[in-house]
Residue, then its C-alpha position, 0 to 999 in steps of 0.5 A: x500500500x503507499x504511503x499517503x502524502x502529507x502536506x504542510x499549509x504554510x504561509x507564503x511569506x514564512x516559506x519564501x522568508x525561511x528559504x531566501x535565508x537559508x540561501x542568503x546564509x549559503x552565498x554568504x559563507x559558502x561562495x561569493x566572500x574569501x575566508x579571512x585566515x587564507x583568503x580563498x572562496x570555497x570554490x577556490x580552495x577545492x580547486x587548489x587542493x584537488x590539484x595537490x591531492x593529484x599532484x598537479x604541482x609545480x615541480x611535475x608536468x602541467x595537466x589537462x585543465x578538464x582533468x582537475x575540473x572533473x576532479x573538483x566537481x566529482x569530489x568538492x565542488x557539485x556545480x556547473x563545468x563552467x563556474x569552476x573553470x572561471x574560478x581557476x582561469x582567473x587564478x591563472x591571469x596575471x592581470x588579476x592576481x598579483x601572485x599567481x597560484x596557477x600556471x596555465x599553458x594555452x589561451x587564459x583570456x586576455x586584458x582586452x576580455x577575450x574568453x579563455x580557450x575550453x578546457x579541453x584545450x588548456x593545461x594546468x598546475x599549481x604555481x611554486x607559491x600556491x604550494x605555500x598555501x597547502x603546505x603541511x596540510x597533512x600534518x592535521x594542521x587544518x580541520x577537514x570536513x565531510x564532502x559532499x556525499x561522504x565519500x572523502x574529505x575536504x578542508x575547511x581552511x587552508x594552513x596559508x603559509x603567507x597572507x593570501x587574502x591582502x597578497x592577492x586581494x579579493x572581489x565578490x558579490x553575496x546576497x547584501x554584502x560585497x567585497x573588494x580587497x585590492x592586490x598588496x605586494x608580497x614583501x610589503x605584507x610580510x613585513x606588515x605581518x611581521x610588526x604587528x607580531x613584534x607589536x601588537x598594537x601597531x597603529x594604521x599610521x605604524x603599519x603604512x610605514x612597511x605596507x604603502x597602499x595597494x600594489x596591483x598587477x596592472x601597476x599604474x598609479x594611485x593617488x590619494x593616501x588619505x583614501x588608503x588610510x581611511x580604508x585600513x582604518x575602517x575597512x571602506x575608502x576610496x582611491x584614485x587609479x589612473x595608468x602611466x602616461x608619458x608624451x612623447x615629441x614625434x617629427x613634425x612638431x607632434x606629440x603622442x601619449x603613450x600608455x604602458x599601464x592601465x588601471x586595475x581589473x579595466x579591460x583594455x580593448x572597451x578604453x581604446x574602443x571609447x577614447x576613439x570614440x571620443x575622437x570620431x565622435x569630436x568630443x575631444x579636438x586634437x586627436x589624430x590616430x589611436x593605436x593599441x601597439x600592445x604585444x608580448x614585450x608589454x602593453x602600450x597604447x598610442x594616441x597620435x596628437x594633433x600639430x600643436x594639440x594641447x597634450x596636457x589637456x587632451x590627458x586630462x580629458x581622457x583621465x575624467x572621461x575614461x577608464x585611464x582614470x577609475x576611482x577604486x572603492x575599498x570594501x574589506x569584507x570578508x568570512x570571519x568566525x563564519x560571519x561576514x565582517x568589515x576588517x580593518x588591516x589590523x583586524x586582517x592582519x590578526x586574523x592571519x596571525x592567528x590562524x597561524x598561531x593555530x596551524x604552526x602548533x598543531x603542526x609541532x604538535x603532530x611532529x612531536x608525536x611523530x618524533x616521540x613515536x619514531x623516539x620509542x621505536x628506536x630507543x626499542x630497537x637498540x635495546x634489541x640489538x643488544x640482546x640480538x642472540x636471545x632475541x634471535x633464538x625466541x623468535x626462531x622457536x616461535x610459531x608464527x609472526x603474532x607468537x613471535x610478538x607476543x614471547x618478545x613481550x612477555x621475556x623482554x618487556x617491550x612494547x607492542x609497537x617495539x615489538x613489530x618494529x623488532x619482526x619486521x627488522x630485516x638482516x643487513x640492519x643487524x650490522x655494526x654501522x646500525x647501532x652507531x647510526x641508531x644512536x644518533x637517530x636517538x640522540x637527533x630526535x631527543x633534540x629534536x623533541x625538546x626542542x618542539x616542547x619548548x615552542x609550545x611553552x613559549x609563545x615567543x618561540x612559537x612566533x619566531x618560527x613563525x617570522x623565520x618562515x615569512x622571512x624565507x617566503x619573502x626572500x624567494x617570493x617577494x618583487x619590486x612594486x608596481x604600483x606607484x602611490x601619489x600622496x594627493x588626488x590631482x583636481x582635474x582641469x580641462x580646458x575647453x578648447x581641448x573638447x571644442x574646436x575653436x570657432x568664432x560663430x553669431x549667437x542670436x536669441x529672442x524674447x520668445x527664447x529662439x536661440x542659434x548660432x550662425x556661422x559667420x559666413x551665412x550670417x554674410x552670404x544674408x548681409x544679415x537681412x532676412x532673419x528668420x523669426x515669429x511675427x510679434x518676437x523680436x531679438x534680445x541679443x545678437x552677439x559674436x562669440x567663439x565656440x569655446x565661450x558660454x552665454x548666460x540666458x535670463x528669464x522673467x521667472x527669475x531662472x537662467x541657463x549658461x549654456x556652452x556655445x559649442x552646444x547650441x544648434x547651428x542653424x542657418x541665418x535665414x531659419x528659425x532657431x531652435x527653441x530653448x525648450x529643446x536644450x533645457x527645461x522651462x515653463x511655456x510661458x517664460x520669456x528670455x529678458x536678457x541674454x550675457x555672454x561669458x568669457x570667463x567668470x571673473x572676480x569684482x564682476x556683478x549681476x544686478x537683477x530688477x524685479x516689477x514689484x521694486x526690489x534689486x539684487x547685486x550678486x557675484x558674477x562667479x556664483x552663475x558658472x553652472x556646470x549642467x545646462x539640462x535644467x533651468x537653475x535659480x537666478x534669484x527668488x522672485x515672491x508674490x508674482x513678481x518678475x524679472x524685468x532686467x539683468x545687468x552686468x556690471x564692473x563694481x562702478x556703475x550707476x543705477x537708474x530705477x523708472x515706474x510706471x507712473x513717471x518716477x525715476x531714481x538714481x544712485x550708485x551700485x555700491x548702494x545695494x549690498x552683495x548678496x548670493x546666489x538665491x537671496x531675493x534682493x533689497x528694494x530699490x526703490x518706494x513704490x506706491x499702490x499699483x505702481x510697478x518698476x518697468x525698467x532698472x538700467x546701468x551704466x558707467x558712473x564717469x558717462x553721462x547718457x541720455x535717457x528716453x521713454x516711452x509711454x502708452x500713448x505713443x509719446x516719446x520723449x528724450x532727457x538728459x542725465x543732469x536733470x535728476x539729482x543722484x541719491x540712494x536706493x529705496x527713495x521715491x526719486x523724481x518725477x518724469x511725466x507732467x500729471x493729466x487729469x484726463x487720459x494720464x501718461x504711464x510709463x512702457x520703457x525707459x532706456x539708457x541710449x548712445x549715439x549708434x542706439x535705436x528704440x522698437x515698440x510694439x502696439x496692442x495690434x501687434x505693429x512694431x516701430x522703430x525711433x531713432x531716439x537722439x532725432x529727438x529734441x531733449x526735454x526736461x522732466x515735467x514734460x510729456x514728450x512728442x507723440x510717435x504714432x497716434x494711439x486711436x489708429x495703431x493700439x496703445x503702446x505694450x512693449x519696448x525694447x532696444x534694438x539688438x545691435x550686431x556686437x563683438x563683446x570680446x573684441x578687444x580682448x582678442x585684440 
């Protein structure tokens, strides 16, 4: 009858809870994370000593790989082929193991990523040093543990007669926890080792006298000692890894960087792929050719320069934008009292002194015994030999070997183990030579004895031992460093003209935020007539600036953009822009007031902002230098439903004149209004009253005297001169500049400083757009309402003014 099926009725949640743990628990410790004693994952070790349970070893021939990675599936390891063959190929490379523990003949992959060969094809054995991590495994000085399915056993931990785990390093990914260990170098370690036995409480300060930093297989160079310092404090830090760079003068007055080193665990063949992609790409000017000249002397890399190609700069680029500069994070996890811990390099370091304090006297331990057995043995057969005629006589009247064995006991009170080494002892022993040469054998094991006890009642004695064999291991293994570590992390500069083409272009801009730059040449072939825009935009700014420069964008809503020349679309004179939206976020109904292009940020070089509702702000030109053009930045905070009116740029001289719409102006130095940041909303500038608004904020030279003109909403136009105002401070009424009518009162549409070349637009409420030649105009005085320009009643009341953007070259005199 079968038996009936039984079934649990669990929860999902404790079910799916109890197995992902149980999983977690298996990664942790059974697979992704080194072992702190000896700094191998499970996978690791089984190969290692499946190779020295075959003697694979170094002084025999290399085998099959295929063989060993049978041999560690069948008896350590039930996984997949492929797992396994990885783990053992990556111990082959010398691009990832700063020592090597397996030597492998035939393809092992390559530093460009290409895959191994298939097992079938390459051969293996275990390298000199990987011996050092197996030897005296048989002299029980390791635990081992049932295999898979009981058939033999396996160790738990390797004895690791040099200090694999920071030797080596280690990577790995577990369920909630990582690591990275990087490479150190052998000599360096063992004197590290070596101090923290001698003493204990060795600082990280102390021990980064003997153990530097990293030593990677790669080489290159690290910068950053603070990182390395904070990493062997708390077991997490960064470092700079960049690769060994020299540039080289070839014929024709050319340059060529040459690389021969790259930066640990960075496949080569991905950074030439991506540093030429940034040549064809025009990422990077200067760029001629990129060669990887690689071969079996050594790597290295070419990048054929340009004539007269910034080779400073164009390195520089490469370090920041590829992977000939990586930052390399610390994260010393690793299986500690079979827990996964965060080592400090003293935690590391004591986990390996430890393990070797256990191993060393377990395995004097075994060669005392040993020694005190094999003692006994010959004490035993000396004393046979001198009774040799009886002894002779009572085995040859025994029956057998076992009867034999047991007279020799009784008549001559020998041991059982005395007692079989006598039966077994074979004729030509019975010489004279042998009685001298068990004497010694007896006096040489009695040292040999005293000398084990007493390393075992001295811990001191324990040590040197200890230290003695780290010395004779660093003498045969150790080699000069790699790695070269810089004490800072240098701060990349670029400069742009490294990126860009220099290229001098007419960037144009409107009110409705068209934006484009212009080739010189189609602005000409154009004689810059028909330029293409929307019937009621007009321009803001049309300026001539080279493709390295950046251009400040304002908007009423207080936000601006700085957007790098070189990125705005290059259209033709006679098409319509680009719309600002397309390069970066703004809302739909922002309108661009002011357009500033930027050479260089410079010191005691100002933003003054008017705002509608009365209030100015003076900031720092510097603080507006945005590295990400994406999205819109804050200006200044605009409150209530307030607006930007104008921005201006200013030098630290200069005058300020404040107009409303109801006539009123005031004028006063910029040193009235105090600098402030980036975000601050500004101080007010001058006494408005009940919906009163300012309509424009103006600036310039303190030592000049300009004409100011206005515009009202009835069409009048009417030209002052600066004398007629008295200079005062901010926040004052000011004077006025309209005679008051009771009937159909003028307000104020534009106010603006105006020079000789300077010519005023205006647009009425039926969308016609005129233009006035203001210096045409008689001056007036202040009580005055000028002279009509067009007759309300026919085109619409006036809406908007503005002046006309005149073709300039703001960096003209700086380039001269």
């Amino acid at each position: 009858m079968s038996q009936p099926e039984t079934f649990l009725d669990l929860p999902l949640e404790e079910v799916i809870g109890d197995r992902f743990g149980r999983y977690s628990k298996y990664i942790i410790q059974d697979r992704a994370l080194p072992d702190a004693r000896d700094g191998l994952k499970p996978v690791q070790r089984r190969i290692l000593y499946a190779m020295h349970e075959e003697r694979n070893t170094h002084d025999k021939n290399f085998r099959k790989s295929a063989k060993t990675v049978g041999t560690v599936i069948g008896n350590y390891h039930p996984h997949g082929d492929s797992s396994v063959y990885e783990a053992m190929v990556r111990l082959s490379q010398d691009w990832k193991m700063r020592n090597l523990l397996i030597e492998m003949h035939g393809n092992n992959g390559s530093i460009d990523g290409d895959p191994p060969a298939a097992m079938r094809y390459t051969e293996a054995r275990l390298s000199s040093i990987a011996s050092e991590l197996l030897r005296d495994i048989d002299k029980e000085t390791v635990d081992f543990i049932p295999n898979f399915d009981d058939t033999d056993a396996e160790p738990v931990v390797l004895p690791a007669k040099f200090p694999n785990l920071l030797v080596n390093g280690s990577t790995g990914i577990s369920a909630g926890y990582a690591t990275d260990i990087p490479p150190h170098n052998l000599g360096e370690v063992i004197d590290a080792v070596i101090m923290k036995i001698d003493k204990p409480e060795a600082t990280v300060d102390q021990l980064m006298k003997v153990i530097s930093g990293p030593d990677f297989p790669t080489g290159g160079i690290i910068q950053g000692v603070e990182g390395i310092k904070k990493a062997y404090e708390t077991g997490r830090g960064k470092i700079i890894v960049r690769g060994k760079t020299k540039v080289e003068d070839v014929r024709g007055n050319r340059q060529q960087i040459i690389i021969d080193e790259i930066p640990f665990e960075v496949n080569k063949a991905n950074m030439v792929k991506k540093i030429d992609e940034l040549r064809i790409d025009r990422k990077v000017e200067g760029i001629a050719e990129v060669r990887d000249e690689t071969d079996r002397t050594g790597l290295r890399i070419v990048i054929e320069l340009k004539k007269d190609a910034n080779s400073a700069g164009i390195l520089n680029y490469l370090f920041k934008n590829t992977d000939l500069q990586v930052t390399y994070h610390f994260n010393m996890v690793a299986i500690q009292d079979k827990t996964p811990k965060l080592l400090s390099l003293p935690n590391i370091l004591d986990a390996y002194i430890l393990h070797q304090k256990e191993v060393v006297t377990r395995q004097i331990n075994f060669d005392l015994r040993k020694a005190k057995d094999r003692a006994h043995i010959v004490e035993g057969l000396i004393k046979a030999i001198s009774i040799l005629d009886e002894l002779i006589a009572t085995i040859r009247s025994s029956k057998d070997k076992q009867d034999a064995k047991k007279q020799i006991i009784a008549k001559y009170d020998f041991t059982e183990a005395q007692a079989e080494a006598i039966v077994m002892l074979q004729l030509y022993r019975l010489t004279n030579t042998d009685i001298t040469s068990l004497k010694k054998e007896a006096d040489e094991l009695r040292k040999k004895i005293a000398e084990y006890e007493s390393m075992l009642q001295s811990e001191n004695k324990l040590f040197q031992s200890i230290k003695k064999d780290l010395r004779q291991l660093k003498k045969q293994y150790s080699d000069r460093r790699r790695t070269v570590i810089e004490e800072q992390i240098e701060e990349l500069k670029i400069n742009i003209e490294v990126m860009v083409a220099s290229e001098d272009v007419l960037v144009s801009t409107t009110r409705d935020g068209y934006i484009k730059r212009t080739s010189l040449r189609s602005y000409a072939a154009s004689n810059g007539e028909d330029f293409a825009m929307k019937d009621e935009d007009h321009l803001v700014g049309l300026i001539e600036m080279n493709t390295t420069d950046k251009i400040l964008l304002f908007t009423n809503k207080g936000k601006y953009l700085s957007i790098p020349v070189h990125e705005l679309p290059d259209i033709r004179w006679k098409d319509i822009g680009q719309h600002v939206s397309n390069i970066a976020s703004i809302d739909q109904d922002e309108r661009i007031i002011q357009c500033l292009p930027v050479r260089d940020f410079e010191k005691d070089n100002y933003l003054v902002f008017f705002t509608r509702n009365g209030m100015v702000k003076r900031s720092e030109l510097q603080l507006y230098d945005a590295q990400r053009y994406s999205k819109a930045l804050i200006a200044l905070n605009v409150r209530n439903n307030d607006e930007v009116v104008q921005v201006c740029r200013t030098n630290g001289h200069a005058d300020i004149f404040v107009a409303s719409d109801k006539g009123y102006g005031l004028w006063y130095h910029e040193e009235e209004i105090s600098v402030v940041g980036q975000r601050a909303a500004g101080v007010k500038a001058i006494q408005l009253r009940d919906n009163e608004k300012v309509i424009s904020g103006q600036v310039f030279d303190d030592l000049s005297e300009p004409s100011l003109v206005l515009i009202t909403q009835r069409g009048a136009c009417k030209r002052m001169n600066l004398k007629d105002f008295e200079k005062t401070s901010r926040a004052k009424r000011g004077l006025v500049m309209l005679r008051e009518l009771k009937n159909k009162p003028h307000s104020l549409v534009g106010l603006l400083v105006v020079d000789d070349n300077d010519s005023l637009c205006f647009q009425t409420e039926n969308g016609e757009k005129h233009t006035v030649f203001p210096l045409e105009l008689p001056l007036s005085d202040r009580y005055s309402n000028g002279s009509f320009v067009i007759d309300t009643d026919h085109h619409g009341e006036v809406k908007e003014v503005w002046k006309k953007a005149n073709y300039y070259k703001p960096f003209e005199e700086l380039n001269n």
